[in-house]
C-alpha positions in Angstrom: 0.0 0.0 0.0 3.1 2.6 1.1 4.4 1.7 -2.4 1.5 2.2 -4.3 1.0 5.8 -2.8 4.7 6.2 -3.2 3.7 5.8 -7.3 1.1 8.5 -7.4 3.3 11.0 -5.4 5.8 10.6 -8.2 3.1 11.4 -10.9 1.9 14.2 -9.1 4.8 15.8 -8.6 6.0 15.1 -12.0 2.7 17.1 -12.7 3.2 20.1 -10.6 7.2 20.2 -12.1 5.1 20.8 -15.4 3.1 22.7 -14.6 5.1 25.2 -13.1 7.5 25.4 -16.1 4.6 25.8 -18.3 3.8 29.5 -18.3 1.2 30.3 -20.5 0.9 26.3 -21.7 1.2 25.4 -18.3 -1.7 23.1 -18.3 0.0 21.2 -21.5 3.0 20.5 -20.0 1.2 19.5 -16.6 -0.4 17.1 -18.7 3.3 16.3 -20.5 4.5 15.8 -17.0 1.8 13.7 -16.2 2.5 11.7 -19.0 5.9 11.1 -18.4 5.3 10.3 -14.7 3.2 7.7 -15.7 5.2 6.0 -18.0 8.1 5.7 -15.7 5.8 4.2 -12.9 4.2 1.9 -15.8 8.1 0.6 -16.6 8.8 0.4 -12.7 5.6 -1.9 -12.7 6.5 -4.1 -15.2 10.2 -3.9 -14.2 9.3 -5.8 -10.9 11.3 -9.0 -11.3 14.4 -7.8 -12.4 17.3 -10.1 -11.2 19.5 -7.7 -9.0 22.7 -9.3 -10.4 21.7 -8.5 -13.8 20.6 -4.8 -12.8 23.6 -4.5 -11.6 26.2 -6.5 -14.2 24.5 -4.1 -16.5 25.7 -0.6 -14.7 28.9 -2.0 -14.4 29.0 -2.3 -17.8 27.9 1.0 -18.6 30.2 2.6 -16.3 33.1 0.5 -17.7 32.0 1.7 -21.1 32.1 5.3 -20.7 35.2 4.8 -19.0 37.0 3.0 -21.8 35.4 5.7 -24.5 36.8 8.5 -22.0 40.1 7.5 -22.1 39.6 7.2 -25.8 38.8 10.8 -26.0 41.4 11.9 -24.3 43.8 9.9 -25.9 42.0 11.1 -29.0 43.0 14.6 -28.2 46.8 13.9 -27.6 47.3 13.2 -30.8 47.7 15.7 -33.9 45.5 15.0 -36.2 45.5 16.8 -39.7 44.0 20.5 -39.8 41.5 19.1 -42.3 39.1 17.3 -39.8 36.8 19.5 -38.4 35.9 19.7 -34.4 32.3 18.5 -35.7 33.5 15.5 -37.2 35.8 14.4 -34.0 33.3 15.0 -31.7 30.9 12.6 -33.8 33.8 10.4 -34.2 33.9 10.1 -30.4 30.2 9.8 -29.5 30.1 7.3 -31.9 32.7 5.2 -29.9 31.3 5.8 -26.6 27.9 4.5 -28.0 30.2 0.9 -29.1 32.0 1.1 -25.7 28.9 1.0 -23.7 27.0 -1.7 -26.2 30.2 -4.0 -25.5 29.6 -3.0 -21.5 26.3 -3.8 -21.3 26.0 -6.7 -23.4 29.2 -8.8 -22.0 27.9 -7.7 -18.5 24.9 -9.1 -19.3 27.1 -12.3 -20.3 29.6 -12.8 -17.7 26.4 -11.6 -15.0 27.0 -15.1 -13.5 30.6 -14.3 -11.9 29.7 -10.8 -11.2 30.9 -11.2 -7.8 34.6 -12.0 -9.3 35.0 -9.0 -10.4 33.4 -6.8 -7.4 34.7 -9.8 -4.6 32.8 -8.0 -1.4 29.1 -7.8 -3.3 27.0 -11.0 -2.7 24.1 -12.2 -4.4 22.7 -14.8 -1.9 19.0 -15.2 -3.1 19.7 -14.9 -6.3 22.2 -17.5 -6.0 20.3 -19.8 -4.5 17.4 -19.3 -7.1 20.0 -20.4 -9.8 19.3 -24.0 -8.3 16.3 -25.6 -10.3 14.5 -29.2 -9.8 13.0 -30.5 -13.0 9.8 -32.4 -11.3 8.8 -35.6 -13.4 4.9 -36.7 -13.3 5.6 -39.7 -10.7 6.6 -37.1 -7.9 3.9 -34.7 -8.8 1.3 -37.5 -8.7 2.7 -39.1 -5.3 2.4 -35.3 -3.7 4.6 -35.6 -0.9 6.7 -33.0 -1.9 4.4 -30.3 -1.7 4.3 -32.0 2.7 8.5 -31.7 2.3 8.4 -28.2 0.7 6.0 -26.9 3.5 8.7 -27.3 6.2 11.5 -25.3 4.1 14.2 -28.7 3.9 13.5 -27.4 -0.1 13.6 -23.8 -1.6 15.0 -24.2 -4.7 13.3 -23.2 -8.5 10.9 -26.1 -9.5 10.7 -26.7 -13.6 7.9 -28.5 -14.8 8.8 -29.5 -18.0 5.6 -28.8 -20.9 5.9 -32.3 -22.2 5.1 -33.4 -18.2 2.2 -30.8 -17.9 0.8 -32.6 -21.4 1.4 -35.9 -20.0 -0.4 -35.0 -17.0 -3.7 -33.4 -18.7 -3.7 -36.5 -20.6 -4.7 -38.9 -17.2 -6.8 -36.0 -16.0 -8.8 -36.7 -19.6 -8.4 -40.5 -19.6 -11.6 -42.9 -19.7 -9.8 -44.8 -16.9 -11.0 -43.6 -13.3 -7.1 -44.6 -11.7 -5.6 -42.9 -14.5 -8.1 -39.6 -14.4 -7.4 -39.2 -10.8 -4.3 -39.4 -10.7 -4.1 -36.6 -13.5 -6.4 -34.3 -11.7 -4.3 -35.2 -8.1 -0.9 -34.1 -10.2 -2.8 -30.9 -11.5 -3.8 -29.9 -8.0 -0.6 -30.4 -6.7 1.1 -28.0 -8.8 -1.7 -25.5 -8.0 -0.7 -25.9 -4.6 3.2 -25.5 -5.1 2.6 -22.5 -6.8 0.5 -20.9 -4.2 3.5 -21.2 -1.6 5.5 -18.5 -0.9 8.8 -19.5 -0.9 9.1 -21.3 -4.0 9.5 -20.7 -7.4 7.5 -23.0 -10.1 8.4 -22.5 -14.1 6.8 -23.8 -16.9 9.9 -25.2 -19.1 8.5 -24.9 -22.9 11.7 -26.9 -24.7 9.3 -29.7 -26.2 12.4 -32.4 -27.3 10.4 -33.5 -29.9 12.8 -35.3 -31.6 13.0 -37.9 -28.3 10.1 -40.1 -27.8 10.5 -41.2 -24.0 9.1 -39.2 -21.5 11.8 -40.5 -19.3 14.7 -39.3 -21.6 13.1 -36.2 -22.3 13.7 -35.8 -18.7 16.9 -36.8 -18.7 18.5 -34.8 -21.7 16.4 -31.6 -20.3 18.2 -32.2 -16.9 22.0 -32.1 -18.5 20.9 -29.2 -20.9 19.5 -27.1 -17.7 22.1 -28.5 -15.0 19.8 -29.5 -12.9 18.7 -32.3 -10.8 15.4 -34.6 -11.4 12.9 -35.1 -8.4 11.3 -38.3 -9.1 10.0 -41.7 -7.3 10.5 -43.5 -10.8 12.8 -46.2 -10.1 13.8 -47.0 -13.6 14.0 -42.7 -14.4 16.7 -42.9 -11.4 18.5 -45.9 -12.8 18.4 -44.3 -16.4 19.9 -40.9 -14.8 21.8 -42.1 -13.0 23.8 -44.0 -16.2 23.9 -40.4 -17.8 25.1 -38.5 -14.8 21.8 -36.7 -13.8 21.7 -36.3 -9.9 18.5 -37.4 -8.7 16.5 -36.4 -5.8 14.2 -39.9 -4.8 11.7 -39.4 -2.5 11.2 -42.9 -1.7 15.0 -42.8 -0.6 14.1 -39.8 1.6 11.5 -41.5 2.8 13.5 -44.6 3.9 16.2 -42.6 5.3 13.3 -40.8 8.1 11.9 -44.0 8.7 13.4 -45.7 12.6 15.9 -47.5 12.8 15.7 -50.9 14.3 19.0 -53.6 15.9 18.6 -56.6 16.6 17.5 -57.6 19.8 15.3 -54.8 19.9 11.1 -55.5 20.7 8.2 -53.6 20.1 4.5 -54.9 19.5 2.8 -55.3 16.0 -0.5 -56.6 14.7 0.2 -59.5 12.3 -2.4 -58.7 8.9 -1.7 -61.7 6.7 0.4 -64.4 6.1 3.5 -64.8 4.5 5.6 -66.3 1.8 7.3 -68.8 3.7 6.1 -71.3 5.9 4.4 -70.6 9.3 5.6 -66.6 8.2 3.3 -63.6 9.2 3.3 -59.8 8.3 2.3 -57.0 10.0 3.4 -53.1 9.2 4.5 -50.1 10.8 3.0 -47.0 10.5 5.0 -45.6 7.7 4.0 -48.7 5.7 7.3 -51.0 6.7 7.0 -54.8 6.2 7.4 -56.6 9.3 8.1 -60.1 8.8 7.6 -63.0 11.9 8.7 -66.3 11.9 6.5 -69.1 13.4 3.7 -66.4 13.8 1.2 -68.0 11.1 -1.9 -69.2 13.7 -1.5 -65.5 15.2 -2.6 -63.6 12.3 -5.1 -60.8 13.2 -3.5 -60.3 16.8 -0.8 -58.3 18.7 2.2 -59.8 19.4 5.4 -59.0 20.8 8.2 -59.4 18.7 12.3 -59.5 18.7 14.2 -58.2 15.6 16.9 -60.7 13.8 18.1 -58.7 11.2 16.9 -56.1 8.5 17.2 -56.1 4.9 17.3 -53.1 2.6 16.1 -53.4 -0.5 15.9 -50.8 -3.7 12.0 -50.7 -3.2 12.5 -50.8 0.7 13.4 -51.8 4.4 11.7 -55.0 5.4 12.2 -56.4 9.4 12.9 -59.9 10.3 11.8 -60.9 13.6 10.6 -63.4 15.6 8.2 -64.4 18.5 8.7 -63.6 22.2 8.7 -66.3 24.1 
């Protein structure tokens, strides 16, 4: 609100300058000064998201360029030059060379904007910086939805890409004849409303198409090495496929392993057995974060509580599953 009446204080005063050079046209140049006020509030406007390191790459640059096409000039007039050349033309000689100087400026400031801080050591760019590191999201982890639970408690604050070809992959579940399919499409689309409503992170729609690959997954993978970027997935073949073509991958299923408790052997706790097993006389019962608990001997208990001592634990690519036996 502050900045908003901060705008029209501008135009009005811009106004009133106007107006008071005006004299007899002072209401034409009131409404000249108007004008010009609010154009330069319209550019401010639209000029919101300008990255400060750019802004300020490209005033270095100009600053370096008039500097070079000053010590042009000078050197310019140091030197004798034939009577024949007219003051006009040297002066037009050296505006023309300032105008080159500060192109060059800007343009390989806008270039070289990424190591900025090289060249001025002491001046930081930390958010910017840290918005320079993007996640391209494929559909699994959208779908799945735990990361909008994992971005909500600020472990992740870096840019999100979604990718077009993923957005198009996704509107065609929502539209499937399939009910599993259509909700998980319309699940996936909600999801990204929901990232993009949260503050602290930044979600892009990525146009680059790659239609010349036909995989989803290598789309993903060849977008990833052209952007730099790391892949968010809970695919396991996408992460065995980046993996092979040097793509860091972010698994949430890993993630998810890693929270869950850690168990020794020896250790007891209770469980209710749901089912039976694959071996003989075997039960299984889960934890609360969906871990297989397996019991030997436990077959005749099934649909009771038990207490239980753990053997040994295996971890496997698609998860942790508990060992144990009866009590007793």
């Amino acid at each position: 609100m502050g900045l908003f009446f901060l705008r029209i204080l501008f135009v009005l005063i811009f106004t009133i300058i106007g107006y008071s050079l005006g004299g007899p046209l002072a209401f034409i140049y009131a409404a000249a000064g108007f004008c010009i006020g609010l154009l330069v509030v319209i550019f401010e406007v639209s000029a919101r998201r300008v990255s400060l390191k750019g802004l300020s790459s490209v005033v270095f640059g100009i600053v370096l360029g008039l500097a070079l096409s000053w010590v042009f000039s000078e050197t310019l007039d140091r030197f004798p030059l034939p009577k024949d050349l007219s003051i006009e033309f040297i002066n037009n000689i050296k505006i023309f060379v300032t105008f080159v100087f500060v192109y060059l400026g800007i343009t390989l400031g806008i270039k070289g904007k990424d190591d900025f801080n090289l060249v001025i050591p002491y001046v930081k760019f930390k958010r910017q910086e840290l918005r320079e590191e993007v996640i391209i999201m494929d559909t699994s982890s959208i779908i799945d939805g735990r990361i909008l639970d994992i971005v909500k408690t600020k472990f992740i604050e870096e840019k999100f890409i979604i990718p077009r070809f993923i957005l198009n992959e996704l509107q065609a579940l929502a539209d499937s004849t399939d009910h599993m399919k259509r909700q998980k499409g319309k699940r996936g689309i909600e999801i990204l409303h929901a990232l993009k409503k949260e503050p602290d992170i930044e979600v892009e729609i990525h146009d680059q198409n790659l239609d010349e690959i036909k995989s989803v997954d290598e789309k993903v993978v060849k977008l990833a090495q052209n952007l730099d970027s790391k892949v968010l997935t809970t695919d396991y073949n996408l992460n065995r496929i980046a993996q092979l073509e040097g793509v860091k991958i972010l698994n949430i299923n890993d993630l998810a392993n890693a929270l869950k408790p850690t168990f020794i052997a020896g250790e007891r706790f209770e469980l209710k057995l749901i089912k039976e097993g694959k071996e003989q006389n075997q039960a299984i019962g889960y934890l609360e974060d969906g871990t297989m608990v397996v019991v030997e001997g436990a077959k005749r208990l099934i649909g009771k509580t038990v207490l239980i001592e753990v053997t040994s634990v295996l971890q496997s690519p698609s998860g942790r599953i508990i060992f144990t036996k009866l009590v007793g």
